[in-house]
mmCIF file of the N, C-alpha and C atoms, coordinates in Angstrom:
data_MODEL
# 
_entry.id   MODEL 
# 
loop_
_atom_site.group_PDB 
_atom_site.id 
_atom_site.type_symbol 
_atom_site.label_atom_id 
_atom_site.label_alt_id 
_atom_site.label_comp_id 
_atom_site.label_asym_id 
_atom_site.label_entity_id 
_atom_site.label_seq_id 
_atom_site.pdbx_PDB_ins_code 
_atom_site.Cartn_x 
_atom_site.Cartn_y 
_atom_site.Cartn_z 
_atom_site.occupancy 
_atom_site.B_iso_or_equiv 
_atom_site.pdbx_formal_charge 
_atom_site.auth_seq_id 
_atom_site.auth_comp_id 
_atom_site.auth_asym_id 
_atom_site.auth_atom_id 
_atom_site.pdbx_PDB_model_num 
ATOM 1   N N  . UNK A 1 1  ? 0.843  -1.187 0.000  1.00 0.00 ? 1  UNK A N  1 
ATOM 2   C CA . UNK A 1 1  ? 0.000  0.000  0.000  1.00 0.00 ? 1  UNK A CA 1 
ATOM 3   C C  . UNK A 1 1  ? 0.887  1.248  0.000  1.00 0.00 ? 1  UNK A C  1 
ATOM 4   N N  . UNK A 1 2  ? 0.898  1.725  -1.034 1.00 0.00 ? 2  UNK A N  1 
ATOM 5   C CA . UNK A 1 2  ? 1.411  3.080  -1.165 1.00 0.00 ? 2  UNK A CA 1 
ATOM 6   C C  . UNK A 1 2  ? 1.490  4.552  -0.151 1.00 0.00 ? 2  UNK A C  1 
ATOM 7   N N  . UNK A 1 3  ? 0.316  4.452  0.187  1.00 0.00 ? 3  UNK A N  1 
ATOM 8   C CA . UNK A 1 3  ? -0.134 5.597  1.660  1.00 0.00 ? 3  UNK A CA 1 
ATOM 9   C C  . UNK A 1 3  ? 0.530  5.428  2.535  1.00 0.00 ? 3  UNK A C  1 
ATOM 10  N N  . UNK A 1 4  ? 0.894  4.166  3.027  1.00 0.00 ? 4  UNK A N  1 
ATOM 11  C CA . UNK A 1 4  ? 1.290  2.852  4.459  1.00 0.00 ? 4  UNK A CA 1 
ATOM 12  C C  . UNK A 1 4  ? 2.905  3.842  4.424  1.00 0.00 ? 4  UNK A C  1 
ATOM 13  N N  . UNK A 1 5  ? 3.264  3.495  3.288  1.00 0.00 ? 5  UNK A N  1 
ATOM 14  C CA . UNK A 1 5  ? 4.770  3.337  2.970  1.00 0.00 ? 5  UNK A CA 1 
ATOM 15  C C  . UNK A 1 5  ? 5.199  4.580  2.710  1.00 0.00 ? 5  UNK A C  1 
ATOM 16  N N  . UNK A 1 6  ? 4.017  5.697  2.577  1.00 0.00 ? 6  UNK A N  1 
ATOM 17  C CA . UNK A 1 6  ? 4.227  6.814  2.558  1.00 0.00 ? 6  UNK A CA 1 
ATOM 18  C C  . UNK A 1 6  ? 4.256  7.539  4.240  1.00 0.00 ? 6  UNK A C  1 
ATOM 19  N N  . UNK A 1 7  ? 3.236  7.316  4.677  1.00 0.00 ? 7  UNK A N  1 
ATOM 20  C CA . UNK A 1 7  ? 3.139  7.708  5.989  1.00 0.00 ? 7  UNK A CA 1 
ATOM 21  C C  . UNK A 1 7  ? 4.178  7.174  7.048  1.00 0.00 ? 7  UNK A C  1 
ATOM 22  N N  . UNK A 1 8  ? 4.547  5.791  6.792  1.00 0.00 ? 8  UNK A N  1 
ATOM 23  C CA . UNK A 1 8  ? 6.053  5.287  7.692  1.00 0.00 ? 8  UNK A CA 1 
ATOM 24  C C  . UNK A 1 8  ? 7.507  6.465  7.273  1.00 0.00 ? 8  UNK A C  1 
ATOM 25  N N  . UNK A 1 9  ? 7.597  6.817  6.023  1.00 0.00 ? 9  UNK A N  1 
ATOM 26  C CA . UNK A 1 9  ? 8.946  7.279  5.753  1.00 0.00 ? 9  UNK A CA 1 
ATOM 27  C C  . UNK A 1 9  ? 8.355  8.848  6.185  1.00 0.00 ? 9  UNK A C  1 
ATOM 28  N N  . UNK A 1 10 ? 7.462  9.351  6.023  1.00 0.00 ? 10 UNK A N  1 
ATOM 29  C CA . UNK A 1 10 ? 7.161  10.620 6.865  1.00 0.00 ? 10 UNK A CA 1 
ATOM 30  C C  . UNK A 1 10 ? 7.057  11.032 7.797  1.00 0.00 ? 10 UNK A C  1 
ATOM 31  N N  . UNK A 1 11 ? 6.325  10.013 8.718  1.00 0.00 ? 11 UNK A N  1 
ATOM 32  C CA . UNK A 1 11 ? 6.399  9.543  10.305 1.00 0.00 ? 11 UNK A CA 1 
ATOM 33  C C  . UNK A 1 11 ? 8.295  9.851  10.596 1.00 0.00 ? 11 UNK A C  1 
ATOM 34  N N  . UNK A 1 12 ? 8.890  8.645  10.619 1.00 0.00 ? 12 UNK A N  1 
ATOM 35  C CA . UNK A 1 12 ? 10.186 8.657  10.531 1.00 0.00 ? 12 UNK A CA 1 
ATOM 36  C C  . UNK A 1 12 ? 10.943 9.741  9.985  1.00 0.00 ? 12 UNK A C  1 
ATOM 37  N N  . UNK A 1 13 ? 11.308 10.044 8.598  1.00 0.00 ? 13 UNK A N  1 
ATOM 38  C CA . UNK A 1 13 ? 11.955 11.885 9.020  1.00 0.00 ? 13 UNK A CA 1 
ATOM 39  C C  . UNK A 1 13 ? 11.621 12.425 9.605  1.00 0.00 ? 13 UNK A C  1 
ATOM 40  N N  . UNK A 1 14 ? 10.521 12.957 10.730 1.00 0.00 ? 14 UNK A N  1 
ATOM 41  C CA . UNK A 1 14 ? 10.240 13.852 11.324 1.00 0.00 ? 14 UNK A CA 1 
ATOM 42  C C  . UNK A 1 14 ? 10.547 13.292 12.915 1.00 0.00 ? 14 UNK A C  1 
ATOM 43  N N  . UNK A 1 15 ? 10.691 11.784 12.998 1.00 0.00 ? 15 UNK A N  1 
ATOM 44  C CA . UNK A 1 15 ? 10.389 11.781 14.979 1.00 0.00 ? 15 UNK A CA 1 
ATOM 45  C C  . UNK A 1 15 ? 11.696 10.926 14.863 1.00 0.00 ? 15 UNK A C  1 
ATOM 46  N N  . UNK A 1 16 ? 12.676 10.233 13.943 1.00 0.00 ? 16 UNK A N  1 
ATOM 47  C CA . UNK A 1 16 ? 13.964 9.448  14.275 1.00 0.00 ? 16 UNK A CA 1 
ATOM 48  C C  . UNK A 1 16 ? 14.332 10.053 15.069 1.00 0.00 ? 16 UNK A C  1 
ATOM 49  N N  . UNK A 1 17 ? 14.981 11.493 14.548 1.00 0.00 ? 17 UNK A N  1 
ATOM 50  C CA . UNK A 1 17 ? 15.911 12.491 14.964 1.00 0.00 ? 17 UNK A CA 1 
ATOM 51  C C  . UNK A 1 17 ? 15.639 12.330 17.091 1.00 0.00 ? 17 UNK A C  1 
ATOM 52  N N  . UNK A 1 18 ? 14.286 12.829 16.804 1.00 0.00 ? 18 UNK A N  1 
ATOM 53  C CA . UNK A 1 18 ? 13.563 12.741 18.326 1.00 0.00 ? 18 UNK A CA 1 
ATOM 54  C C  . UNK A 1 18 ? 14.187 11.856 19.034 1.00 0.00 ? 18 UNK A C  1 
ATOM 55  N N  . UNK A 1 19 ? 13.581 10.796 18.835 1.00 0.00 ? 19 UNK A N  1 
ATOM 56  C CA . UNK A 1 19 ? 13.791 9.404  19.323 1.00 0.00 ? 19 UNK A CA 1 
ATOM 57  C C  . UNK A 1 19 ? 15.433 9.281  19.703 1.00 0.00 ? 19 UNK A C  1 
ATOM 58  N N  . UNK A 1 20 ? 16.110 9.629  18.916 1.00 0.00 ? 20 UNK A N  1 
ATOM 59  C CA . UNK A 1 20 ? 17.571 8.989  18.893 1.00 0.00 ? 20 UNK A CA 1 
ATOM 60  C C  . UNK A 1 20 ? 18.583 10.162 19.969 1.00 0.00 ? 20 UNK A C  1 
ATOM 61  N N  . UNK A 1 21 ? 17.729 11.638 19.969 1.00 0.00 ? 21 UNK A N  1 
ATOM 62  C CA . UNK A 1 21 ? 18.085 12.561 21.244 1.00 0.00 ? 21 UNK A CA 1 
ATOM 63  C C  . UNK A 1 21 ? 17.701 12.205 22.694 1.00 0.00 ? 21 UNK A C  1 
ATOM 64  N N  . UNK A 1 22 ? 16.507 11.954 22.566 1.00 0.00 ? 22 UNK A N  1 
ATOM 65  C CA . UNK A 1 22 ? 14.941 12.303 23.281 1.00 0.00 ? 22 UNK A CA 1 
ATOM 66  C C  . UNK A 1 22 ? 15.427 10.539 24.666 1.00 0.00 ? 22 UNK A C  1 
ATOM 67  N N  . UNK A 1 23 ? 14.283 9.631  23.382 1.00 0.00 ? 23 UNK A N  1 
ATOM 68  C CA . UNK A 1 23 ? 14.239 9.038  23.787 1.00 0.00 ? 23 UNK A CA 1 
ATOM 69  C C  . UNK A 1 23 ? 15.098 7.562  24.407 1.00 0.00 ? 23 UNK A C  1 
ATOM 70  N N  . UNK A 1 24 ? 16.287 7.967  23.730 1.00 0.00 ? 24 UNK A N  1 
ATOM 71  C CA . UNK A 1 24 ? 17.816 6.864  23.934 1.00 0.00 ? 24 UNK A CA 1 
ATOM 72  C C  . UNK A 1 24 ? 18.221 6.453  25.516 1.00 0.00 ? 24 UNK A C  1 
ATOM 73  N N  . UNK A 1 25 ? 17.518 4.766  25.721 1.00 0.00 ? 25 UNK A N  1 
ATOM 74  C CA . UNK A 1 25 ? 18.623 4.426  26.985 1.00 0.00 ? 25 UNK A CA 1 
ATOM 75  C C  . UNK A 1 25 ? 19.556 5.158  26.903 1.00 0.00 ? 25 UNK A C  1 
ATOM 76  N N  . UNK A 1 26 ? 20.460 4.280  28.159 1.00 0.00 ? 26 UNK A N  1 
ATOM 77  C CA . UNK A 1 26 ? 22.038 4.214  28.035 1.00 0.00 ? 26 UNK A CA 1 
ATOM 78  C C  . UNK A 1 26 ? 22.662 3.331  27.387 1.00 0.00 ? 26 UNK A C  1 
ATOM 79  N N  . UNK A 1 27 ? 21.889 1.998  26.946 1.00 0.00 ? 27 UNK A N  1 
ATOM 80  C CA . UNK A 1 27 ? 22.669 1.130  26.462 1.00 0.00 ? 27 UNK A CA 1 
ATOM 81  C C  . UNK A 1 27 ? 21.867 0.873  25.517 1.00 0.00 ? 27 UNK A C  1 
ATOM 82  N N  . UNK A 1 28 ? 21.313 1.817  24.912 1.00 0.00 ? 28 UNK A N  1 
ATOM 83  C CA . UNK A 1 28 ? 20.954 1.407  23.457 1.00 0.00 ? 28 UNK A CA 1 
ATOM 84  C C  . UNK A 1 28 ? 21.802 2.257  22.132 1.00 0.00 ? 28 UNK A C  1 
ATOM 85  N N  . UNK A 1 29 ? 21.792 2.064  21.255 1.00 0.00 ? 29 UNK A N  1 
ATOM 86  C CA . UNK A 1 29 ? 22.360 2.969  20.037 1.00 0.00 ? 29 UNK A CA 1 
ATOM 87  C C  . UNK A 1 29 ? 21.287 3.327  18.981 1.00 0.00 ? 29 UNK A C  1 
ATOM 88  N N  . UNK A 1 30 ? 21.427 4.226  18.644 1.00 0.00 ? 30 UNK A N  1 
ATOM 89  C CA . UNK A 1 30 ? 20.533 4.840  17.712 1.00 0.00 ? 30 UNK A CA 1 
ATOM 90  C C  . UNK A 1 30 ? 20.022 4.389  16.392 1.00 0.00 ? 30 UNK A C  1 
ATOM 91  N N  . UNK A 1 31 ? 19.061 4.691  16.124 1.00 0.00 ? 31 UNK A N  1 
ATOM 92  C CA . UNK A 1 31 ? 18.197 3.764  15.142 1.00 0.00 ? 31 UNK A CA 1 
ATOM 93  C C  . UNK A 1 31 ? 18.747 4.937  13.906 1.00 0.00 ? 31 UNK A C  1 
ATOM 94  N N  . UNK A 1 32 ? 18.731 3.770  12.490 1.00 0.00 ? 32 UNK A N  1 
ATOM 95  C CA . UNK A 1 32 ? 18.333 4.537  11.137 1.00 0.00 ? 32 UNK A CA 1 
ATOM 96  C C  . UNK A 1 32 ? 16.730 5.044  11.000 1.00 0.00 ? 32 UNK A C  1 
ATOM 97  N N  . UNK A 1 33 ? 16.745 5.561  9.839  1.00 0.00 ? 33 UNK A N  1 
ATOM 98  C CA . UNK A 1 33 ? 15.353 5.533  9.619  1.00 0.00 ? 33 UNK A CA 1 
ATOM 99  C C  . UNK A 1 33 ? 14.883 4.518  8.812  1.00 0.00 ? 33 UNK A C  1 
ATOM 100 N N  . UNK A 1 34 ? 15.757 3.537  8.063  1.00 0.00 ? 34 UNK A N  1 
ATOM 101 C CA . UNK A 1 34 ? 15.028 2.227  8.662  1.00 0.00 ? 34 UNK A CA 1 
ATOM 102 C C  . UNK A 1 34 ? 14.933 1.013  9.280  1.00 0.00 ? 34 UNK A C  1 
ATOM 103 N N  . UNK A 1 35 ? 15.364 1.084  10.176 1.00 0.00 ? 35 UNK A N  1 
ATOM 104 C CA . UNK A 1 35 ? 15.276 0.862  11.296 1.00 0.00 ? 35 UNK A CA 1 
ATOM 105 C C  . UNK A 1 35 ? 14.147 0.969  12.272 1.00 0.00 ? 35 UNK A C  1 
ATOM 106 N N  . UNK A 1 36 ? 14.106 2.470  12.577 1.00 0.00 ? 36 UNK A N  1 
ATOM 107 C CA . UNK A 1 36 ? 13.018 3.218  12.885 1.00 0.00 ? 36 UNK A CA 1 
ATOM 108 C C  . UNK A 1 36 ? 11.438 2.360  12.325 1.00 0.00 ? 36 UNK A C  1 
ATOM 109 N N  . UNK A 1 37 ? 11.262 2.900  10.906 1.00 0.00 ? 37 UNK A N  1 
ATOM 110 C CA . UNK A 1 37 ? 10.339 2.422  10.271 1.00 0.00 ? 37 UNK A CA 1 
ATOM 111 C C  . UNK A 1 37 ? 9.832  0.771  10.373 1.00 0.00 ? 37 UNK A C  1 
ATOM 112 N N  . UNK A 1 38 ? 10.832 0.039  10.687 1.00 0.00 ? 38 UNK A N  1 
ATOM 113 C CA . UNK A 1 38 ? 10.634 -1.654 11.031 1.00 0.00 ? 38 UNK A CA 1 
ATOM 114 C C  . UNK A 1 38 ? 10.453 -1.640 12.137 1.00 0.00 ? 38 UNK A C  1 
ATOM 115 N N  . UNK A 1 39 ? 10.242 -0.740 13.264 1.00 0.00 ? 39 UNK A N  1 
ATOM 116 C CA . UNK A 1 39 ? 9.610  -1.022 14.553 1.00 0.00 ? 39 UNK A CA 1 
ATOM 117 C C  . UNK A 1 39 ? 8.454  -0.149 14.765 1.00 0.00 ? 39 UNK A C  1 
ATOM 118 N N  . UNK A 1 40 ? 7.840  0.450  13.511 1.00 0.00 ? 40 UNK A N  1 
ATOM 119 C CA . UNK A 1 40 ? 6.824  1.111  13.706 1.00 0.00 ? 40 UNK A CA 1 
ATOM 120 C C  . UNK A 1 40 ? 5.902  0.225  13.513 1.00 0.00 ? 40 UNK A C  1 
ATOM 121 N N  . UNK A 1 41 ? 4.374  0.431  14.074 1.00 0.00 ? 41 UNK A N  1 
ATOM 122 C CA . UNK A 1 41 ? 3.098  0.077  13.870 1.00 0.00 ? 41 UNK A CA 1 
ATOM 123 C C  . UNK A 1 41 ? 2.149  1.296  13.805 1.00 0.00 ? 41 UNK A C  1 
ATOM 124 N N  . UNK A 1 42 ? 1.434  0.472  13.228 1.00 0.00 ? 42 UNK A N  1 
ATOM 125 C CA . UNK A 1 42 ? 0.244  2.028  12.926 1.00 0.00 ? 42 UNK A CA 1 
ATOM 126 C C  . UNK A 1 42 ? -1.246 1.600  12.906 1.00 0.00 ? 42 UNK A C  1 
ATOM 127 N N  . UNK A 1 43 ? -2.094 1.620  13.900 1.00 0.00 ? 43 UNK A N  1 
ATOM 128 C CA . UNK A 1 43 ? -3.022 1.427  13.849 1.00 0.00 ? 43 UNK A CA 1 
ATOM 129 C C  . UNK A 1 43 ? -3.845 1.878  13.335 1.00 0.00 ? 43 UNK A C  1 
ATOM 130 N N  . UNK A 1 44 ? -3.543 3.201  12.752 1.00 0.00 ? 44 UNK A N  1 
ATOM 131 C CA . UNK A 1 44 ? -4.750 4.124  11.965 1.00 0.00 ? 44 UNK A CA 1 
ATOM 132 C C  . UNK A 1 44 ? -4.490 4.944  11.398 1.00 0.00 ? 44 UNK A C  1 
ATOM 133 N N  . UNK A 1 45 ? -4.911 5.583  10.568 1.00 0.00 ? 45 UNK A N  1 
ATOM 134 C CA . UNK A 1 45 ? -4.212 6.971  9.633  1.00 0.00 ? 45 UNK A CA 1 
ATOM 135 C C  . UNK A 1 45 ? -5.698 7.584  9.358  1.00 0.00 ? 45 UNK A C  1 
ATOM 136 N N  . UNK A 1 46 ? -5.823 8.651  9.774  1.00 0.00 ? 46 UNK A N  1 
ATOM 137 C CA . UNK A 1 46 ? -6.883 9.405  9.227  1.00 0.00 ? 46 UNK A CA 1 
ATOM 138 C C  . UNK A 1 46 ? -6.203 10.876 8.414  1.00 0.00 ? 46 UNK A C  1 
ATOM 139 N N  . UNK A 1 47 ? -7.266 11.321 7.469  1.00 0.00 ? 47 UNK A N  1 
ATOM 140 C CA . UNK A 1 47 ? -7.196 12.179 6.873  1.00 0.00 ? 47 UNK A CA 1 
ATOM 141 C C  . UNK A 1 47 ? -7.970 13.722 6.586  1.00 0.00 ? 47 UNK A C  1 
ATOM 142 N N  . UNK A 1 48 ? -7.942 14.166 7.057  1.00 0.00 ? 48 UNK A N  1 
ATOM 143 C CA . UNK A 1 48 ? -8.988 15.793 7.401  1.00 0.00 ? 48 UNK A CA 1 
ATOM 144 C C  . UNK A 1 48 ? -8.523 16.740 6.189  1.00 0.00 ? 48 UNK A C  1 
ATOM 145 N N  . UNK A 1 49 ? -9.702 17.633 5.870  1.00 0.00 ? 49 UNK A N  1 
ATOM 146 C CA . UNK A 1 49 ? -9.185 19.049 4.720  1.00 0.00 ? 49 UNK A CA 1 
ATOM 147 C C  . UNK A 1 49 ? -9.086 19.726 5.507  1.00 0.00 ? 49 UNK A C  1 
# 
């Protein structure tokens, strides 16, 4: 699905960065973005004008 795969790589440029400041144990190392994207789930995507 095209949208899916759109919304994961958009999701991800915008919150990796986050995640890899933000949210980093101490003994973890920082994710790619994809990386990132293979531990995402997404239960829903809505769309508003």
């Amino acid at each position: 699905m095209k949208k899916d795969q759109d919304a994961r790589l958009y999701l991800a440029s915008q919150f990796v960065d986050l995640r890899n400041e933000t949210w980093l144990d101490e003994d973890e190392v920082e994710l790619s973005i994809v990386e990132f994207i293979s531990r995402m789930s997404i239960e829903s995507i809505s769309f508003y004008e």
